[in-house]
C-alpha positions, 0 to 999 in steps of 0.5 A: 503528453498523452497517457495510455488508456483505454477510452473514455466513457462514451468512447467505451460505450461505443466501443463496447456496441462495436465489439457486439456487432463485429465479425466476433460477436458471437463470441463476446455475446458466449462470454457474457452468457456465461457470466450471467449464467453464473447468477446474481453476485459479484465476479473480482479481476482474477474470475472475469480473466479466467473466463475470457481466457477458457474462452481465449478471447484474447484480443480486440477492443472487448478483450482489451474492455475487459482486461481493464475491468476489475469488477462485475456485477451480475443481476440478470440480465444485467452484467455492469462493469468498473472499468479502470481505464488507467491508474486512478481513472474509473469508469462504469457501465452495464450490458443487457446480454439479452436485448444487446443494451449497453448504459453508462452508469454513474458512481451512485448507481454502479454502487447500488447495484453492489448493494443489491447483490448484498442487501436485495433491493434497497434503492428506494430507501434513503442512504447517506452518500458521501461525495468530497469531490465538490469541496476540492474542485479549486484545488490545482492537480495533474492529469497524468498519471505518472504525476501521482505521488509527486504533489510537491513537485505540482505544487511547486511548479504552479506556486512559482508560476503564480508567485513569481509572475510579478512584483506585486505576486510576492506579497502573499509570501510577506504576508506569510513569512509575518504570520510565524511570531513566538511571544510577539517576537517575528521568527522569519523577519526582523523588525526591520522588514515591512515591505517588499523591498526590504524583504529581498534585502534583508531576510532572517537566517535562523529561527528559535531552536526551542519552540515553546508554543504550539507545534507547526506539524502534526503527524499521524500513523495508522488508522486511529493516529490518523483521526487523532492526528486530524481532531488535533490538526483541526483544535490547534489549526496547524498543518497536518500529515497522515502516513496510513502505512497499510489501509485494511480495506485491501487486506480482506476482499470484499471487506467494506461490502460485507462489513456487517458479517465481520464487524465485531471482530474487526471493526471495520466499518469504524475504521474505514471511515476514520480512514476516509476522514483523515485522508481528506482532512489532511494537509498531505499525505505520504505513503511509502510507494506509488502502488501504495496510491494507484497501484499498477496497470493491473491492480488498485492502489490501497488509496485508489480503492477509497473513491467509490465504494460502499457499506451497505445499510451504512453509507454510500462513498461516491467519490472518497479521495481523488489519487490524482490530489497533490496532497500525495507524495511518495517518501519511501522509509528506511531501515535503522541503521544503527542495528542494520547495515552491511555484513562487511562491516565487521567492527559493528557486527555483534558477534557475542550473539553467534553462539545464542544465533547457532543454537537457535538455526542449528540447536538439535533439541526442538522446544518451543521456541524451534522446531525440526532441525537442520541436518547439513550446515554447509548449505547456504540458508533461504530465510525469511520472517514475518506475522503467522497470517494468510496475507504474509504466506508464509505456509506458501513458501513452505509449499514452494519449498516442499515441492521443488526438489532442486530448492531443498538440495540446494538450501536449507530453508528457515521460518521465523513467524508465529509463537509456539510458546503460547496458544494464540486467540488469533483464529487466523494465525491458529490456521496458518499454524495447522497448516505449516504442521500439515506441510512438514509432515506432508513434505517431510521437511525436518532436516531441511526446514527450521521453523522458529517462533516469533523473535522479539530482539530487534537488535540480535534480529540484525545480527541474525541477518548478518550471519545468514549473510555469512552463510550466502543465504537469501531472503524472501518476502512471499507476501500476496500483498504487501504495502511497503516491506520493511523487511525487505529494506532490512534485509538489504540494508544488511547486504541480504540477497532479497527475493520479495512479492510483486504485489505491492511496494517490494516491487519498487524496492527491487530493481529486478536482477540488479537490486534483488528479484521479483516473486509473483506469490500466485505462480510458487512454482516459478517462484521457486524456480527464480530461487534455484536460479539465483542459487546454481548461479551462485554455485557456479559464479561465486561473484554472482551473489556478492553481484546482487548483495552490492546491487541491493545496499547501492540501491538503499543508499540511493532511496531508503534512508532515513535521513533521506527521509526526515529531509523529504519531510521537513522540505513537504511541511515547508512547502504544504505550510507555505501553499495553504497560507498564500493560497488561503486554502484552508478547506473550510467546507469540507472540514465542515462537512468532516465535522458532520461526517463524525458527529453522525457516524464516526463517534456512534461507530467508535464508542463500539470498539471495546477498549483495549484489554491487558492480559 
């Protein structure tokens, strides 16, 4: 079955040579004079957009080129382009705008573009260039793009096309059930078994509940339990999975090319290559969604970001992690439902916390644990919490709120983020912190507005959502980007109308009008407008919000569980364990080659990260 796409690379180049000789050529050739005549650097997706609409360039095979192009470079006369023809498929060339030239470009070059943008020309100097592409060729994957993320199910479709194609094909799965003994014991067969035959006959219904050797999985978090996870893996040779949960490198724009500006503060050349280790020395991996992957038609995937990208002066990655690998498998995580779970469920409500609840919404005398007061208490509450940063927009919200008068007639909005208690050394949060002083002010928001700092007590947390239940509120998750959204599953574990971010996972948490709704954080004005919608709705068709709320717990029983969780996982390390023993592949060139990798740079990089320091 075919897959939406643009092109080709050559089909593109032609394509592109076609749009500069067709009957709107000139104003192709007006749109790349103007972004040359912007000078030497680099334009992201949103900038090349907003110039082909001031040009309202808005159809035809160049339109279309660059509707799918998520970066530019421009070194006059010269403008290269990344084209991401589909999720996970790249492709590069660059216009002369001035002899009309147009030139496919491979990886290494489009990246060395980059870094003369940065670093001047440093094209004939020697840089390491890391290519992982080679090391992984016989490895079986998709070519769809709908197929990224369901590794297994791939996986399982070869390996029984493989093992059950004749009799003697079963004998890898002998072999691999033989190769599980504790203590000279067989755990998978009895003694027994030794051919084929009486394994069809006669197979072991129970293993040892108490394992007292080394363990079959082991399982990272994060970047620095990632590369932990993988130095084990490789000492013990068991099988390895690596859960990033939120891979920095698409937090901060332009982070890996500017890393040196930033690198004592945030390390991130340390932990991008920790990252791209752990990412290829794995067994699998499990992220939480499939944007978390490839992304969208219309943005990146935080893996998808890692195939080609480059620290200048430090090394160059060709080709970093193919999305296409069926080492992914989306497994989506759930709330803990012993402090979490529906509003209606009143014998596991813990109600001894309302009067603590009503002091800290609706307590008159501000401190430092809240500010502003909330003058009408009949009015349901629009509630959200989360890190006092830039990414989790929080301050934007408040703007949304203060300027739409119909939202503030509505509902009384309530902020947890931050910690007024004390001066935090977290330059970002202090920004976010001005900035949501400024608001109040500017908006006048005391009497509508409840702003409380950071709260620590995850259980009365769960209680605080099952009164703002009882009050009709909601809950909104503004995020620019967010990669999964735990909260989002929290506050509809607890029965909490949701409105969350469109970039990212919430946008596969929320089936959109049934399950909660979708928010674009860059257009607040509508985002606002979706809220007061849902709450004059409400107000008119008190159904409406008990409609939603059902919607949302449906939707979590059916994918955000973790007993769904544990199963999906203890099923992935079955089956990854089984493919890499029959399959005998056990990525032994290119773990040589992560050795090298961290032997030359990761550890140089990591004995410069200061040690943690309590206060």
């Amino acid at each position: 079955m075919a897959e939406s796409g643009i092109t080709t690379v050559h089909g593109l180049r032609d394509r592109f040579n076609e749009a500069l000789t067709s009957h709107r050529w000139n104003q192709t050739l007006s749109l790349l004079l103007r972004i040359e005549g912007k000078g030497k650097g680099i334009l992201q997706r949103h900038q090349i957009i907003q110039e082909e609409n001031e040009k309202k360039l808005n159809d035809g095979d160049f339109s279309e080129i660059l509707r799918a192009t998520q970066e530019a470079i421009v070194l006059p006369p010269w403008i290269a382009l990344a084209v991401r023809t589909r999720p996970g498929v790249w492709e590069y060339i660059r216009v002369n705008v001035h002899a009309l030239v147009v030139e496919e470009l491979t990886v290494a070059e489009y990246l060395r573009l980059k870094e003369d943008v940065v670093d001047g020309s440093t094209n004939g100097d020697f840089v390491l260039e890391l290519d992982f592409k080679p090391f992984n060729a016989s490895v079986p994957r998709p070519t769809l793009s709908k197929s990224i993320g369901n590794g297994v199910e791939f996986l399982n479709r070869h390996l029984s096309a493989k093992l059950f194609h004749d009799k003697e094909s079963m004998h890898p799965l002998l072999e691999f059930l033989k190769v599980h003994c504790h203590k000279a014991k067989n755990m998978m067969l009895n003694d027994n078994i030794e051919n084929l035959d009486s394994l069809r006959h006669d197979v072991a219904h129970e293993i040892s509940k108490a394992l007292q050797g080394k363990p079959d999985l082991i399982i990272g978090n994060y970047s620095d339990g990632n590369i932990v996870a993988s130095l084990l893996a490789h000492k013990l040779g068991v099988t390895q999975c690596t859960i990033a949960h939120a891979l920095e490198k698409t937090k901060y724009p332009d982070s890996d090319l500017y890393w040196k500006t930033v690198d004592d503060k945030y390390h991130f050349s340390c932990q991008f290559t920790a990252d791209l280790i752990a990412m290829n020395h794995t067994d699998f991996i499990i992220t939480s969604t499939f944007q978390e992957i490839a992304g969208s038609k219309d943005t990146v995937g935080q893996y998808e970001s890692h195939t080609a990208f480059t620290l200048p002066g430090l090394y160059r990655v060709e080709h970093g992690i193919d999305v296409f690998d069926p080492k992914f498998n989306i497994v989506s995580p759930g709330a803990d439902m012993s402090i979490y779970f529906s509003y209606t469920d009143e014998k596991r409500r813990l109600k001894h916390f309302h009067p603590e609840i009503e002091d800290l919404l609706y307590g008159k005398v501000e401190n430092e644990e809240y500010l502003c007061v909330l003058d009408d208490r009949n009015k349901p509450i629009l509630f959200t919490m989360a890190r006092l940063d830039r990414v989790k927009n929080l301050s934007g919200l408040v703007e949304w709120y203060g300027k739409n008068a119909k939202l503030r007639e509505l509902v009384n909005l309530v902020v947890v983020g931050g910690d007024r208690r004390k001066e935090s050394k977290d330059l970002e949060e202090n920004a976010e912190m001005k900035k949501m002083f400024e608001l109040i002010e500017k908006y006048e928001l005391n009497g509508q507005l409840r702003w409380i700092s950071s709260q620590m007590s995850r259980v009365r947390n769960g209680e605080l959502y099952h009164y703002i239940c009882d009050t009709k509120g909601a809950f909104v998750q503004p995020a620019l980007y967010e990669a999964f959204g735990l909260t989002v599953v929290e506050a509809m574990t607890c029965g909490l109308p949701t409105f969350a971010t469109c970039k990212g996972g919430p946008a596969e948490i929320i089936v959109h009008g049934e399950s909660g709704f979708h928010i674009d954080p860059y257009h607040g004005d509508q985002a606002a407008e979706t809220i007061v919608e849902f709450f004059q709705k409400c107000k008119k068709e008190p159904s409406h919000w008990n409609k939603i709320s059902e919607g949302g717990l449906k939707r979590i029983q059916e994918k955000y569980t973790w007993k769904i969780y544990s199963e999906r996982l203890l099923t992935l390390t079955g089956v990854y364990s089984f493919w890499k023993n029959i399959s005998e592949l056990d990525r032994r060139e290119s773990r040589r080659y992560l050795e090298m990798f961290y032997a030359l740079k990761y550890r140089k990089l990591a004995e410069s990260v200061p040690l943690t320091v309590e206060e």
